[in-house]
Each structure stands twice: as structure tokens, then as C-alpha cells.
C-alpha positions in Angstrom: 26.5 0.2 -21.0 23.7 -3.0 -21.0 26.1 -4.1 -18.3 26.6 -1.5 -16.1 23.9 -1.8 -12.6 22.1 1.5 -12.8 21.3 1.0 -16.3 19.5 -3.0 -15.5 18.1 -1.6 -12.8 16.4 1.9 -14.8 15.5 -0.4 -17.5 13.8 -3.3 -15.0 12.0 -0.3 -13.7 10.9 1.4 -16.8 9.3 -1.8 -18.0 7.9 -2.5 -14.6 5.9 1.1 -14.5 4.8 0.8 -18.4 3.3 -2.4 -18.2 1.3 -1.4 -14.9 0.6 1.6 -16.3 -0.1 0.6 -19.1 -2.4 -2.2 -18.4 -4.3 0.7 -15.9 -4.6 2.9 -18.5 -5.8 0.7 -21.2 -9.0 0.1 -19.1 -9.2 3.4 -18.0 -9.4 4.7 -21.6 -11.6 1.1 -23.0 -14.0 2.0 -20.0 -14.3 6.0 -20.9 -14.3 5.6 -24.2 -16.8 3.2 -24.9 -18.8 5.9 -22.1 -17.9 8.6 -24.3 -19.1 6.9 -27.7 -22.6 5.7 -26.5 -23.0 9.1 -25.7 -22.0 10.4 -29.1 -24.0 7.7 -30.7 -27.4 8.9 -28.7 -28.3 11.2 -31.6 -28.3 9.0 -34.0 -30.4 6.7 -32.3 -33.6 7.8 -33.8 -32.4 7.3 -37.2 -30.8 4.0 -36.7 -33.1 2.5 -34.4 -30.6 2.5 -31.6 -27.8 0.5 -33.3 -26.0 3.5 -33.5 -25.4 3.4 -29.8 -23.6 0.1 -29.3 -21.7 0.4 -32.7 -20.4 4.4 -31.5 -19.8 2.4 -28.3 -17.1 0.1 -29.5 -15.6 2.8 -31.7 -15.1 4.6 -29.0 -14.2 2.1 -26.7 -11.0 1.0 -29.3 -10.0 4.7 -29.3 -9.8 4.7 -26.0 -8.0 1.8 -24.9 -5.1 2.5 -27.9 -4.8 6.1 -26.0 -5.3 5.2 -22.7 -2.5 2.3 -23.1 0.1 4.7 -24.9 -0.8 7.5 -22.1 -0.3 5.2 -19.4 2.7 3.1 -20.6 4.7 6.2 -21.7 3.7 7.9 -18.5 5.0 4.4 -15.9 7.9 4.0 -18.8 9.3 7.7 -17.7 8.1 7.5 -14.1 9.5 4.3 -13.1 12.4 4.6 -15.2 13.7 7.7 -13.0 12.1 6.2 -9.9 14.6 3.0 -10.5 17.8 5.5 -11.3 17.2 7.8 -8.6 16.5 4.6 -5.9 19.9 2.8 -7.5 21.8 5.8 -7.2 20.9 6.8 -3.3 21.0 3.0 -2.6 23.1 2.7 0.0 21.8 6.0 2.1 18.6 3.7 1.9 20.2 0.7 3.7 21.8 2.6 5.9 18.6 4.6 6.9 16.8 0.9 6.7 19.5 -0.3 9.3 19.0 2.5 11.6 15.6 2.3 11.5 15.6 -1.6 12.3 17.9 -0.7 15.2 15.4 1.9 16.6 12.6 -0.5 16.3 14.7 -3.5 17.5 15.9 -1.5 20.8 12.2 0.1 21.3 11.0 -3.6 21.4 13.2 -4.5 24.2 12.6 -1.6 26.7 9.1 -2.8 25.9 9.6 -6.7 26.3 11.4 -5.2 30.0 8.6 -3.0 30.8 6.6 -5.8 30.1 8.0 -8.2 32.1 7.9 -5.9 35.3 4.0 -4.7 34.4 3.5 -8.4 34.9 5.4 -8.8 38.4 3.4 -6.0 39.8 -0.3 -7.3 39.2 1.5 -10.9 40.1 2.3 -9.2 44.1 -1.3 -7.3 43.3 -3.3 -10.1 42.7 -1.3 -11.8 45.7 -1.8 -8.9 48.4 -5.4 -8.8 47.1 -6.3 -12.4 48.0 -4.3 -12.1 51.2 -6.4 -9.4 51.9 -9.8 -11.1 50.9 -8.5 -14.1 52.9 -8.1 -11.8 56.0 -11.8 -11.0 55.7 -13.3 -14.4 55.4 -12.2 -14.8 58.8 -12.6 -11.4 60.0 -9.3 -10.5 60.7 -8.3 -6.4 60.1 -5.0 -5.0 59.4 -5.3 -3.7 63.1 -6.0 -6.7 64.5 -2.6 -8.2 62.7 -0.4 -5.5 64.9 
């Protein structure tokens, strides 16, 4: 089983999405937390001269980051487990659509690279008939006068 493809590839994936989201949720929960306990702490204050604040803080703080990592690594461990099995098993309708796609893109940039190319003879015989034209009126010559 260890050996098979679509099990390396779920497994790389599964411990891919737990450690991001695991690492994201760690700070998530340290950050709302330690929020959450210096707000519990504020009734204390009065009695314990504000220490009670900081002290809450931290409490809450370590609470948070053990739930907030478990909650995120369990949730990436699940998503990205069945994002890698699903991706391994519809591989090769991904390369084809890939290829097809690059083939689209790869033909599109040549009808441009023509159009391109024949954008830029035009203003080359624009820019041409425009300073034959502004060298006809230096010396006063007119197109009726050319006939």
C-alpha cells in the first residue's frame, strides 16, 4: 500500500495542508486567545492591580494556540489529503486539458505575432505617404498639380 502512487501522493498532500494549516491556525488561535483572555482578566483587574490581565492573557493565549493548531492541522490534514487523491486520480484529464490549453494559447500568440507584423507594415507605408506628403508641401506642390 506505502508503495502504491495515489497513496504517496494523498499522504504528501495531507502533511502538506496540516502543517500550513496548522502553522495558520496556531496563530490564529495564540492571537485570539490571548484577545480573549485579557478580556476575561479585566474584572479582576481591580483586585489584582492589573496583573490579572497579562497573566489571563497568556492563559488564554496557550489555549488558543493548542486549539487553533489541532483545528487547523486536522482541518489541512483532511482537506489536502482528498485534494491530493482526487488531483492524482483525474491526473491525466489535467495534462490533457493543460496541453490543450497551451495549444490554444500557443496558436492565439501567433495570429497575434502575424497581426503584428502587418500592424507594423501599415504605419511603415503611413509614416512613408505622410512625409511624402509633407515633402510635397514644403515646395508647394498639390496632389493636382502631380497629374
Amino acid at each position: 500500500m506505502v508503495s502504491q502512487k495515489s497513496f504517496q501522493m494523498t499522504a504528501a498532500s495531507a502533511t502538506a495542508g496540516a502543517v500550513t494549516l496548522g502553522a495558520s491556525g496556531a496563530a490564529t488561535g495564540a492571537m485570539t486567545g490571548g484577545l480573549a483572555g485579557a478580556v476575561a482578566g479585566l474584572p479582576l483587574a481591580l483586585f489584582t492591580f492589573g496583573l490579572s490581565i497579562p497573566a489571563v492573557a497568556a492563559v488564554g493565549g496557550a489555549a488558543g494556540l493548542v486549539l487553533g493548531t489541532a483545528a487547523g492541522a486536522t482541518t489541512g490534514f483532511l482537506g489536502g489529503g482528498a485534494a491530493g487523491y482526487c488531483v492524482y486520480q483525474k491526473k491525466d484529464e489535467i495534462r490533457r486539458a493543460v496541453s490543450s490549453t497551451y495549444i490554444k494559447a500557443s496558436s492565439g500568440a501567433e495570429l497575434i505575432k502575424g497581426g503584428e507584423i502587418k500592424s507594423a507594415e501599415y504605419a511603415k507605408d503611413a509614416v512613408v505617404a505622410a512625409k511624402a506628403r509633407l515633402a510635397r508641401a514644403g515646395t508647394g506642390e498639390t496632389a493636382e498639380n502631380m497629374d
